[in-house]
C-alpha positions as CSV (number, residue, x, y, z in Angstrom):
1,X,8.0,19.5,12.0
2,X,9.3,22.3,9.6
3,X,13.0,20.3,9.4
4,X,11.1,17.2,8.2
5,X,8.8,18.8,5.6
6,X,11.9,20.9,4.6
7,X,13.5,17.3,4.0
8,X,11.2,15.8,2.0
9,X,10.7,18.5,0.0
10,X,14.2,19.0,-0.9
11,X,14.5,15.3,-1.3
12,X,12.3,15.3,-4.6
13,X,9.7,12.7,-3.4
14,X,6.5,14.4,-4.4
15,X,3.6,13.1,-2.0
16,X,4.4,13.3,1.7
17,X,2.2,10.1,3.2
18,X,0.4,11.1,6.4
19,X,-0.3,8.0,8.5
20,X,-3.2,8.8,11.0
21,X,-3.4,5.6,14.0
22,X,-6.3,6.1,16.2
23,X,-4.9,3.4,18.7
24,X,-8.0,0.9,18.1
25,X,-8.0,0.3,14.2
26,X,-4.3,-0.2,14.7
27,X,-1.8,-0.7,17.8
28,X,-0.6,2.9,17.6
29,X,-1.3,6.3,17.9
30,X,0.0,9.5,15.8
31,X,-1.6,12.6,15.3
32,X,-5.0,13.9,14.1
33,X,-6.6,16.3,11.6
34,X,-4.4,20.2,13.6
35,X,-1.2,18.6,12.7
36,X,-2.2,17.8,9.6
37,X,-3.7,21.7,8.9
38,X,0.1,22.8,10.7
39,X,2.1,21.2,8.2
40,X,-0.3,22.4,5.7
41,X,0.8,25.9,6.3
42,X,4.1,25.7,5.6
43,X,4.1,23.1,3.0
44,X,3.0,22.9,-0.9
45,X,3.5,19.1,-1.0
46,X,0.7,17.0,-2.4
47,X,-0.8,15.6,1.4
48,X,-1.9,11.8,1.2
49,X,-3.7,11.0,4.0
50,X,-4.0,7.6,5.1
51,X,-6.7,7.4,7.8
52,X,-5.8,4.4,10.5
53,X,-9.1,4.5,12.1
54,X,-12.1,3.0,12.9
55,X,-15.2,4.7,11.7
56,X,-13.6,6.8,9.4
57,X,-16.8,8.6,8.0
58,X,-17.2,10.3,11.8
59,X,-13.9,12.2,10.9
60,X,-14.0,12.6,7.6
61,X,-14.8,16.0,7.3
62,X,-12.1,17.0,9.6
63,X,-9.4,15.8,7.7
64,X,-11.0,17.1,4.6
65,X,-10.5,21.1,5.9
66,X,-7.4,20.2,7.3
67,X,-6.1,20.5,3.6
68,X,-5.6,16.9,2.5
69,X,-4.9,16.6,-1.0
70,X,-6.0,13.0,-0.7
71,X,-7.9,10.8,1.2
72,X,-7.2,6.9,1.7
73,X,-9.8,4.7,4.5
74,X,-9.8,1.1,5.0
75,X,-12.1,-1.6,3.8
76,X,-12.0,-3.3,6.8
77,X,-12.8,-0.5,8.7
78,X,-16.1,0.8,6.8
79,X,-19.4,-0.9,6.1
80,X,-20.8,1.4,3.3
81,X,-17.0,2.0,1.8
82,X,-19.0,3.1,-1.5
83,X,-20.8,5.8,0.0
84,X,-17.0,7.2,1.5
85,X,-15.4,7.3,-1.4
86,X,-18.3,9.8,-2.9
87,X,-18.2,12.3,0.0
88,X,-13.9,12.0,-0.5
89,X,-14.7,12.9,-4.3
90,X,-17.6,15.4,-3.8
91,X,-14.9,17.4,-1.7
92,X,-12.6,17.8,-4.8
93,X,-10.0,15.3,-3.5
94,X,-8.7,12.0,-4.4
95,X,-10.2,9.1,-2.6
96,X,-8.2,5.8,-2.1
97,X,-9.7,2.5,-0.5
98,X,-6.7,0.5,1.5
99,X,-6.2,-2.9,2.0
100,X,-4.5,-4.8,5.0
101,X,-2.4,-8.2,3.9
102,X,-5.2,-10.4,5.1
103,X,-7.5,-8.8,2.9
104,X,-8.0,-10.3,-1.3
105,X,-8.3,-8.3,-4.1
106,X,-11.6,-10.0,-4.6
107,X,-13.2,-8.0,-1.4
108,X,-12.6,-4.6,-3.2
109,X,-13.5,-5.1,-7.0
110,X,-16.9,-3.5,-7.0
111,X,-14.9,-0.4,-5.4
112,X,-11.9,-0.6,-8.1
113,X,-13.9,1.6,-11.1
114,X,-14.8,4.0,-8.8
115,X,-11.4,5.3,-6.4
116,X,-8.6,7.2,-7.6
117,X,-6.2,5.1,-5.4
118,X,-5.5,1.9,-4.1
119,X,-3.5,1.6,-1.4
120,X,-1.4,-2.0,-0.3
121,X,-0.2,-2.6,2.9
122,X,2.8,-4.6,2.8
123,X,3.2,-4.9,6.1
124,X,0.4,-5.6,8.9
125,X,-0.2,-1.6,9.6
126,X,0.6,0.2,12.9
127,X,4.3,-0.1,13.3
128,X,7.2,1.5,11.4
129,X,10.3,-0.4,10.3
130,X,8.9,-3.9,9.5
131,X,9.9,-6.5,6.3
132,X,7.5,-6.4,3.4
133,X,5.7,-9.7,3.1
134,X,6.8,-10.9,0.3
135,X,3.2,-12.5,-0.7
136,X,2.0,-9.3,-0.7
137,X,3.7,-8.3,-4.2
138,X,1.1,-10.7,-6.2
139,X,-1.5,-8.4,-4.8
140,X,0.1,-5.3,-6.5
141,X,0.2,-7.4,-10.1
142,X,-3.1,-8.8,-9.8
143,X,-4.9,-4.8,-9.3
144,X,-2.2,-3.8,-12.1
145,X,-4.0,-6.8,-14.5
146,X,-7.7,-5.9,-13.6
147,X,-6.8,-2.1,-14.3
148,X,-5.8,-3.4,-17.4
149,X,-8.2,-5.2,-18.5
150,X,-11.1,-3.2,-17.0
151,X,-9.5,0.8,-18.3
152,X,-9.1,1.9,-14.7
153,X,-7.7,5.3,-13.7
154,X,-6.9,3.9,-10.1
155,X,-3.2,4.7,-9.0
156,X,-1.3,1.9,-6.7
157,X,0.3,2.6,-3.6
158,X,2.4,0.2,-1.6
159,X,3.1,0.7,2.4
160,X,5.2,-1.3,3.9
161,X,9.1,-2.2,4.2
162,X,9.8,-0.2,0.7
163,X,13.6,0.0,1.0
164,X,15.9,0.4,-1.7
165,X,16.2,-3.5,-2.1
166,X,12.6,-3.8,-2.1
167,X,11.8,-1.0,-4.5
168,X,12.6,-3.7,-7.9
169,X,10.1,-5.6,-7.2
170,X,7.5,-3.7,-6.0
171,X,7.9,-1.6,-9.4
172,X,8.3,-4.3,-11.7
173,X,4.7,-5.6,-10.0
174,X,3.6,-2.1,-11.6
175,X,2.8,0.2,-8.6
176,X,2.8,3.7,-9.1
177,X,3.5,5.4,-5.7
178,X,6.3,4.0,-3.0
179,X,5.6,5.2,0.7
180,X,8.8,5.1,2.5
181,X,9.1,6.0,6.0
182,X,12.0,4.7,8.0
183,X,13.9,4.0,5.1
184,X,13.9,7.5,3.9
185,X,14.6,9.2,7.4
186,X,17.1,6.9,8.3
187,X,19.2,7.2,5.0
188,X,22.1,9.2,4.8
189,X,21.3,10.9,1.4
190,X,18.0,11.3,1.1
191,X,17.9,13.1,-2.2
192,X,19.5,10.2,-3.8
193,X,17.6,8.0,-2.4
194,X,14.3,9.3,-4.0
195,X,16.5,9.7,-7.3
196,X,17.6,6.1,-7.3
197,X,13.4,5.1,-7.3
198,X,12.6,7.4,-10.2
199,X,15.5,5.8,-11.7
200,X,14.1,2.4,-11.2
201,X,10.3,3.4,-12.2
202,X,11.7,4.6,-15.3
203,X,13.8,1.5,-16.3
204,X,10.7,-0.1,-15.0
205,X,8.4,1.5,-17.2
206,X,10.5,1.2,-20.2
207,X,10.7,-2.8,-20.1
């Protein structure tokens, strides 16, 4: 655990991206809220924490005083999402609303003025390693547009297949935060990896 904080840390990346699978919500199954207090002992990175799960309001809380910096549930996976996102910001953290490739834009613009985050799964969540669907992109421009428009404060975050070849695109669709998993661990220099993405968001944001 220590060797791969140590390595992201050192890498430069600024958020380390916490996936928590409950096995039901999504094929998989990861860790819950101890690990998540663990790492935050021996860490100072900013801890997003992407909760997996269905029910997400029974375990809230847990996450919360495990010392996540930010808190990220599904809109599939809740019925009264606006109610969530008010007990993530009452506890002085950020509170993001996800979005699986299935699901519009449409289905979460009453949420949009309210969240700090918006997270888009480019790939159908539960499995590292998989392609980005390339229809998925549109989805980044389109919250991009109706930030815009509407003077937003939401950030964009995009999960799923964000490589080095996939990074251009992705930040030229005007997202803000790139979660890398298997990409990042398997490369051989991880520093310049996460140098090479700033690089693009800044020739990005200049054009």
């Amino acid at each position: 655990m220590r060797n791969a904080l140590l390595s992201v840390s050192t890498s430069g990346a600024q958020w380390l991206h916490l996936d928590v699978m409950d096995g039901h919500f999504v094929p998989n199954l990861t860790f819950g809220p101890k690990m998540i207090q663990d790492m935050r002992k021996h860490s100072d990175l900013f801890f997003d924490t992407h909760l997996m799960v269905e029910q997400p309001e029974q375990l809230l809380d847990e996450y919360i005083n495990a010392g996540s910096d930010a808190i990220t549930f599904h809109l599939e996976a809740v019925t009264h999402a606006h109610r969530l996102v008010q007990r993530i910001q009452d506890a002085g953290i950020l509170a993001g609303i996800a979005l699986v490739p299935s699901t519009p834009i449409d289905a979460v613009s009453e949420l949009l003025p309210l969240v700090d985050l918006v997270l888009v799964m480019t790939v159908n969540p539960g499995f590292g390693g998989q392609k980005l669907i390339p229809q998925c992109v549109n989805k980044i421009k389109k919250l991009a547009d109706f930030r815009l428009q509407n003077e937003s404060r939401y950030k964009i975050a995009v999960d799923g297949g964000v490589n080095i070849e996939t990074a251009a695109q992705i930040l030229n669709a005007e997202a803000d935060i790139l979660v890398m998993g298997s990409a990042f661990f398997s490369a051989g220099n991880r520093r310049q990896l996460v140098q090479d993405i700033f690089n693009m968001q800044r020739i990005s944001g200049d054009t």
